[in-house]
N, C-alpha and C positions, 0 to 999 in steps of 0.2 A: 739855462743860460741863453739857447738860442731864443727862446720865446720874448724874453725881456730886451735881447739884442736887437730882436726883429720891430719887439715893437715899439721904443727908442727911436728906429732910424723911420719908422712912418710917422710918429709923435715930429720929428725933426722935419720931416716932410711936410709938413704942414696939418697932418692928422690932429682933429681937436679934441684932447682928454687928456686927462690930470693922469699924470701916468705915476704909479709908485710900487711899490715892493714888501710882502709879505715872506719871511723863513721860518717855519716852524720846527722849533730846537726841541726834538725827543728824547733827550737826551740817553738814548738806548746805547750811544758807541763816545767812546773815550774820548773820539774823534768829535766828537760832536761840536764842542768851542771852536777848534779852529773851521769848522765847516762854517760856522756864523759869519768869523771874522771874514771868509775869503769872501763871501754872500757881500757883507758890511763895503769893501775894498771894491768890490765890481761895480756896484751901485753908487758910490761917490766919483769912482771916474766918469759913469755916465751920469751923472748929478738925477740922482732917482733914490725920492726918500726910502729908508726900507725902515721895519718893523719886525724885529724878532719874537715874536712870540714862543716862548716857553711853557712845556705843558709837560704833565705828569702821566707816563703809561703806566694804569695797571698793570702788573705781572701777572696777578691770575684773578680773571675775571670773567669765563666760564667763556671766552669769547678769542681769547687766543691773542699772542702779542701785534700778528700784522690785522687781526678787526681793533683791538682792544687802541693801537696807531692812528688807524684809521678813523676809530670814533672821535678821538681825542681832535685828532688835525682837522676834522669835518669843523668839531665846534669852535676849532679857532678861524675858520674860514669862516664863518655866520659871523663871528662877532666884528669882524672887516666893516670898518668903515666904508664902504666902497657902493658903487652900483655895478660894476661887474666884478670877477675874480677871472682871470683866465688862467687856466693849467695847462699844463704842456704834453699830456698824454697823446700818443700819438696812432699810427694804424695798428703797428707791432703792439705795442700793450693791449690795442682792442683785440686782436687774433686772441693773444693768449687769455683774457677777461673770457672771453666767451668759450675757448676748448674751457676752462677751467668748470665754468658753470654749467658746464652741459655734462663735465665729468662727473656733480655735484647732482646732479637731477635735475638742477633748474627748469622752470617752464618759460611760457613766451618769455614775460618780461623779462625773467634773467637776462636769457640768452639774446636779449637787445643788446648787452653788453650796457657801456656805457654813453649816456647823453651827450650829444653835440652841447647842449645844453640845459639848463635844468635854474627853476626859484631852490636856492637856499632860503631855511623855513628862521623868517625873519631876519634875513642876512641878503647879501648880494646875487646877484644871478650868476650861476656855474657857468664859464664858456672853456672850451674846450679847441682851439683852435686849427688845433695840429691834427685833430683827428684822424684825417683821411693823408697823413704826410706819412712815408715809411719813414723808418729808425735810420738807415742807410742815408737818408737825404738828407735828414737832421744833421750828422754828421758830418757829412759833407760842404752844410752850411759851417759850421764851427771852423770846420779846418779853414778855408777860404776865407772867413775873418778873425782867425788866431783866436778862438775863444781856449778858455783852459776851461775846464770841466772836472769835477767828482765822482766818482764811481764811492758808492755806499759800499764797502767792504762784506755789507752781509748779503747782497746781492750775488756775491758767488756761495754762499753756503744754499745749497743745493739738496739740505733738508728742508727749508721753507719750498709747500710744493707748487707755487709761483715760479720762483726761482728754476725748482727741478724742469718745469716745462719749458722755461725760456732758454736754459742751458742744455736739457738733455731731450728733450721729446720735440717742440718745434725742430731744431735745426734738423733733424731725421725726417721728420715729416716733409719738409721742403725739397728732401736729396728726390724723393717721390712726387710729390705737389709743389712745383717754383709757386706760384702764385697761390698758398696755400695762406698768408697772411690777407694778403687782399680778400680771396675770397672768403676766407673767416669775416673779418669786417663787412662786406657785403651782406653775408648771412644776416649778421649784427642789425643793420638797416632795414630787412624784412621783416628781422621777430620785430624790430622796432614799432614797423606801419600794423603789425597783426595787434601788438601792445597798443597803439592809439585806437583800434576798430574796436578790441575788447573793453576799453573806458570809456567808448561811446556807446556801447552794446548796454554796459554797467550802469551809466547814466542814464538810460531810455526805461532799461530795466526800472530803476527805482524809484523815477517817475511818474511809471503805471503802477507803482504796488505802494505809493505812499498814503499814508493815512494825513486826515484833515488837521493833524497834530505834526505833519510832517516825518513820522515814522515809518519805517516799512513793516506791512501787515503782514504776519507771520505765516498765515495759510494760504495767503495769495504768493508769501516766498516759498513755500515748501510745494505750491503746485509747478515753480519752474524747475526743468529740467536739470538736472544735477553737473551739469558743465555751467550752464545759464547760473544756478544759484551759487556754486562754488565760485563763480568770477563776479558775482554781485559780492556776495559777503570779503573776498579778497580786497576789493574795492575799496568797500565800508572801513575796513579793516585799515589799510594804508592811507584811507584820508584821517583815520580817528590818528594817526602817527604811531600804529604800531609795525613792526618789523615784517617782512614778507613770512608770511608763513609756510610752516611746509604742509607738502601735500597732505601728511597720515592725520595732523591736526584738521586742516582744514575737512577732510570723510568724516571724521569721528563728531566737530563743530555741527555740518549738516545731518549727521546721524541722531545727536541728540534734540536738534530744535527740531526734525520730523515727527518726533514723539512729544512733544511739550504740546498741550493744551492750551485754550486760553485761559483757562482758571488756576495753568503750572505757572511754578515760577523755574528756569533752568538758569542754570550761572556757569560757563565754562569758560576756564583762566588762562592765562596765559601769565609771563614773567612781563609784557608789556601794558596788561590789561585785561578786559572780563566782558563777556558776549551776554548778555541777559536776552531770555524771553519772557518777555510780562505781559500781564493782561491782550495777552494775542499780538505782541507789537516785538522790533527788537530793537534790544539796545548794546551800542558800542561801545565802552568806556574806556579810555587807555587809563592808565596806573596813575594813580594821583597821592598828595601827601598824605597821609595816617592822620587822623583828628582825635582817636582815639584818645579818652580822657584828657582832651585841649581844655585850660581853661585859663581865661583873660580877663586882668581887670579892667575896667575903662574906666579912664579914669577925665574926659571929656574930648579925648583927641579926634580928629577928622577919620580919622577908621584907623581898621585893625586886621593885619594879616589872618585871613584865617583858613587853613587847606592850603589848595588851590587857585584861592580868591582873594577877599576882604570884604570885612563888613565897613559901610560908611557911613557917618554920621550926618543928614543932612538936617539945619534949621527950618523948623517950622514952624507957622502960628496958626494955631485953630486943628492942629494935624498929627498925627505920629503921640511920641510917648509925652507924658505932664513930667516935663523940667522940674515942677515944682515938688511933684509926686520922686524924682528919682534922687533926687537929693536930698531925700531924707536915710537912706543906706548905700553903703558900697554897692556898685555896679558892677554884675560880671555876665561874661561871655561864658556858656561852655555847651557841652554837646548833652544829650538826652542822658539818663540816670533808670529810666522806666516810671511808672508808676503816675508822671506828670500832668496834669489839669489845665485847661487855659479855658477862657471864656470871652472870646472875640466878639462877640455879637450881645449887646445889652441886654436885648430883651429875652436871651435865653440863660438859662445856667453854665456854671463851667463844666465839662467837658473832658473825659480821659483824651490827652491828645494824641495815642493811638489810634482811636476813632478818628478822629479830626482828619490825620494824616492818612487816614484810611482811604474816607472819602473825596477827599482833595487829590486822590490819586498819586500821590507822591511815592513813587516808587520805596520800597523796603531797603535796597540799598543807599538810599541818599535820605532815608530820616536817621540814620546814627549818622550821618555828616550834618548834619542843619546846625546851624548856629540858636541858639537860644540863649535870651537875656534876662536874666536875674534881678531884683532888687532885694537883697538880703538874700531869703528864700523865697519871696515869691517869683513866679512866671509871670516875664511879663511881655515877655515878645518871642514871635518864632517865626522865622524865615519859612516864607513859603502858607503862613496863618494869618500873621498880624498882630496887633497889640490886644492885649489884656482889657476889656471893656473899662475895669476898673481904675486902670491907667490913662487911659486915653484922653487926649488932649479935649478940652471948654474949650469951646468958640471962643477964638480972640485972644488964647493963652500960650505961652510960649514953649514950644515943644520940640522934639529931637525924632527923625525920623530914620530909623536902620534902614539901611539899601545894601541887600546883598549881590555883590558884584562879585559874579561866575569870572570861573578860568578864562570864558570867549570872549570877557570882557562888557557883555551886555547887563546893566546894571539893570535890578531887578528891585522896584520897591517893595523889598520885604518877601522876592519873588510870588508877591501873592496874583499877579497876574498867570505865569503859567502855572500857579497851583490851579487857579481857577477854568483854563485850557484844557489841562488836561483832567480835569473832572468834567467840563464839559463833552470832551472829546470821548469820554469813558460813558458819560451816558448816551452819548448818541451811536457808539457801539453797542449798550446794552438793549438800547432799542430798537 
C-alpha cells in the first residue's frame, strides 16, 4: 500500500510512467476475495488500473506451500505486461531472507539475499524499491497518510519458519544486536559484490575452456580447481534455467565428469534437467517436453509443434522435399522406431541412419528427439540429415522445405548446418 501510495504522489508530481497495479489472489485464505476487493477500492480512488490475477497453489508439490506460492506468483509477475514490476520488500525482510539462507547452508549467492533488481525471464524487470527502507519507517509512512493496510492472518502462524524468525528469533536477536537488521542487509550487499566477481570469474573461465563448437572441454574443465569448476558448472547450470543446486549434488556432478572419458558418455539428472559428458565436451540440458512415441500428421500447414520446438514448412523451388513426390501418400511426423535407412546423397546408397547420426556427431540423447518425416513408410526427411535423394526436389520443381526450429528459437534448415559443425568440430578434435 505504501509503495503504490508513494509512487502515485511522484506519478502526480510530475514523474513520467504509466503507473498501474497488479494483486495476485492465492487463494490459500477464505479471506482471500475480500483482500481483492479492498486492493480493487484503493486503486480506484487513486484512479490506478489494477489486475487481479488468480492462480492455483499446489498443495503438494515436493516444494512446500510458501515455494510452491511463490512459484506460482513469480509466473504471474513475468506474464505482466509491464517494463518494470516494483515490489515492496523492504530491509527487515532482507535481514530475515538472508538469516534464513544461511540457516539453510546457502553459499555466496543465497546469502546475497535478495536483488535490488533483477530481468524476469521473458517478463518485466524486478525492482525492489524499499530495499534499504526499515519495516518501522514504512509504517510510519502509512500512519502519516491514513493508509489502511492487511496483515495475512497466516503471518502470525509461527510454524511457517519465515514467520518463526520474524516473530520469535529476530526480535531476541535485536534485544543483543539493535542494528542487527541493517547489518544483515549489509552482509546481503557483500555476498552480493562476491556473487557478481564469482560470474565474472565463471565467464572468463569458460571462455578459456571453450571448444570451437562453443562447448566447454571437458579435460580442460576437470583440470580447474574444484572451487573454480564447482562455480563454473553452477553458472552453466543457472543460465541453462535450472534451480540452485545444492552442494552434495553439485561434489557428486564434478565427481562423476572427473572420471568420464572422451569416448564415455556420463548423464547425471536432476528433476530440472541432465548434465552430459560426450565426446570430451559438456553438455547442459534443462528438462524439456517427452517426444516419446510423437506422431503427427501433416497435413500442409505452416509447422507443427513438436517438443520443445516446431517443425516449419517452408516453400521451395528447385529445394527441399518434391510436392509432387509427397502427395502421393499421407504425410507424417514421428520420432525414430530403430532399424531406419535414409540415403541423402545421390550418388551413394542408403544408409542405417544410426550411422548417419553417428557421424554427424549428433548426440545419443537428441536422436530419439529428432523429428523425422514419413511418406507412407518410407524415410524421407531427418532433422539434422536432410532429405531422401529419392525425394528430393528437380530443378525448377516445386518443393516443401522442413526447418526445424530449436527451443532458442534459432531456425535451423533441417538443422543440417550444426549437424555438420559438429562433425566438423568432432573431427578436428580427432585429429
Amino acid at each position: 500500500m505504501v509503495l503504490l501510495h508513494a509512487l502515485d504522489r511522484l506519478r502526480r508530481s510530475g514523474l513520467q510512467i504509466d503507473l498501474s497495479a497488479i494483486h495476485v489472489d492465492h487463494g490459500l485464505s477464505r479471506n482471500s476475495g475480500a483482500w481483492a476487493d479492498f486492493c480493487g477500492d484503493f486503486c480506484r480512488r487513486l484512479q490506478v488500473p489494477l489486475e487481479i490475477a488468480r492462480v492455483e497453489v499446489p498443495r503438494v508439490s515436493g516444494e512446500g506451500l510458501e515455494g510452491a506460492a511463490r512459484r506460482v506468483r513469480h509466473a504471474a509477475f513475468a506474464a505482466c505486461r509491464a517494463d518494470c514490476l516494483a515490489l515492496a520488500h523492504h530491509r527487515d525482510d532482507q535481514a530475515e531472507t538472508v538469516l534464513f539462507r544461511l540457516l539453510r547452508g546457502a553459499g555466496v549467492a543465497g546469502a546475497a539475499g535478495m536483488p535490488a533488481e533483477r530481468p524476469l525471464s521473458d517478463g518485466p524487470r524486478l525492482m525492489r524499491p524499499l530495499l534499504d527502507v526499515s519495516r518501522s519507517l514504512i509504517v510510519r509512512y502509512a500512519e502519516e497518510h491514513s493508509l489502511a493496510w492487511i496483515e495475512d492472518e497466516s503471518n502470525r502462524d509461527s510454524h511457517y519458519r519465515r514467520n518463526y524468525l520474524r516473530r520469535e528469533v529476530m526480535p531476541r536477536i535485536a534485544v543483543q544486536f539493535p542494528g542487527a537488521a541493517r547489518a544483515l542487509a549489509r552482509a546481503a550487499r557483500h555476498f552480493a559484490e562476491a556473487t557478481e566477481l564469482l560470474d565474472e570469474l565463471a565467464k572468463a573461465d569458460r571462455a578459456g575452456l571453450s571448444s570451437e563448437c562453443g562447448r566447454i572441454e571437458l579435460a580442460r574443465f576437470n583440470a580447474l580447481s574444484s572451487p573454480r569448476a564447482r562455480n563454473l558448472l553452477r553458472s552453466e547450470l543457472l543460465a541453462s534455467g535450472f534451480r540452485a543446486p545444492e552442494a552434495r549434488w553439485l561434489d557428486e556432478a564434478l565427481r562423476q565428469l572427473k572420471t568420464a572419458t572422451a569416448g564415455s558418455q556420463t548423464c547425471i539428472a536432476t528433476v530440472d534437467g541432465e548434465v552430459h559428458a560426450y565426446r570430451g565436451e559438456l553438455y547442459v540440458l534443462a528438462q524439456r517436453p517427452a517426444v516419446a512415441g510423437l506422431s503427427l500428421p501433416w497435413n500442409g500447414e505452416l509447422g507443427l509443434a513438436w517438443g520443445d520446438g516446431r517443425v516449419a514448412f517452408v516453400d521451395r523451388t528447385g529445394r527441399g522435399i518434391s510436392r509432387r513426390l509427397l502427395a502421393a501418400a499421407p504425410v507424417v511426423l514421428r520420432v525414430r522406431q530403430g532399424g531406419e535407412r535414409l540415403r541423402p546423397d545421390a550418388r551413394r546408397p542408403a544408409r542405417p541412419l544410426r550411422k548417419l547420426l553417428q557421424e554427424a556427431a549428433v548426440p545419443p540423447w537428441e536422436r530419439a528427439r529428432l523429428p523425422l518425416l514419413y511418406c507412407a513408410e518410407r524415410l524421407v526427411w531427418v532433422a539434422g540429415l536432410g532429405v531422401d535423394a529419392e525425394f528430393a526436389c528437380a530443378p525448377g520443381e516445386k518443393g516443401v522445405e522442413p526447418v526445424w526450429e530449436c527451443r532458442a528459437g534459432q531456425a535451423q534448415a533441417g538443422f543440417e548446418r550444426s549437424a555438420m559443425e559438429a562433425a566438423a568440430c568432432s573431427a578436428r578434435a580427432e585429429r
